[in-house]
Steps between C-alpha positions, in 0.01 A plus 500: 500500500206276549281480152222308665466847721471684203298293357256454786479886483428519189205190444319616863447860422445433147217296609324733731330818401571647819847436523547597162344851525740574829781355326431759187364743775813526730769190439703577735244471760356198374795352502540523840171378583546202294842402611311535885175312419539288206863479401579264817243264464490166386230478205283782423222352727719387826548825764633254760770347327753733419892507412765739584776465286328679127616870444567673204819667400578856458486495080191301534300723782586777263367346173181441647463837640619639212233264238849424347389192279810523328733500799262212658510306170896538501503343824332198417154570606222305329447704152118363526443638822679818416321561212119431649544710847644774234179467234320514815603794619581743185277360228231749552714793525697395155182422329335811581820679358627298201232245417449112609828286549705820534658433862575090333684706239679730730608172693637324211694807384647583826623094527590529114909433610426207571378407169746212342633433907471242750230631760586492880396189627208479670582189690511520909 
């Protein structure tokens, strides 16, 4: 399992407004594309530089596919991270459904087991 990967994933298309509408669009697909063309690279600026040992495992592929935030957060990805790209990407929809904060709400009571619990580490 490689966190950073995860992590990566989660910070770059977070960040971009293109990436994050494919990613919301068709995740699947975007995945792809960004474990092709930004997923290998060193920094989000070098395209030369690039490693070949990152991948993500089976339960972690899936999460993200899925928008499992509670599956990614039980694996140890970044809860920060998690919980922007997620805002990002459902906070409209909620809002326009149940009012401002509601997807926040729906985050916190779908990680509510872990109330009064170590979290996963988020360490690398």
């Amino acid at each position: 399992m490689s966190k950073y990967y995860v992590n990566k994933f989660l910070y770059q298309v977070d960040a971009d407004p293109d990436l994050l509408a494919a990613y919301k669009a068709d995740p699947e697909a975007l995945l792809a594309r960004w474990e092709e063309s930004y997923g290998t690279r060193l920094g989000t600026k070098h395209t030369i530089e690039r490693t070949t040992w990152l991948e993500f495992t089976t339960a972690e592929r899936r999460a993200l596919i899925e928008h499992d935030y509670v599956a990614l957060f039980e694996i140890g990805a970044h809860f920060f991270l998690c919980l922007t790209i997620y805002i990002a990407l459902y906070d409209d929809d909620y809002a326009e459904r149940s009012g401002p904060l509601a997807f926040q709400r729906e985050y916190a009571a779908r990680l509510s087991h872990w109330l009064g619990k170590d979290y996963p580490t988020v360490a690398l």
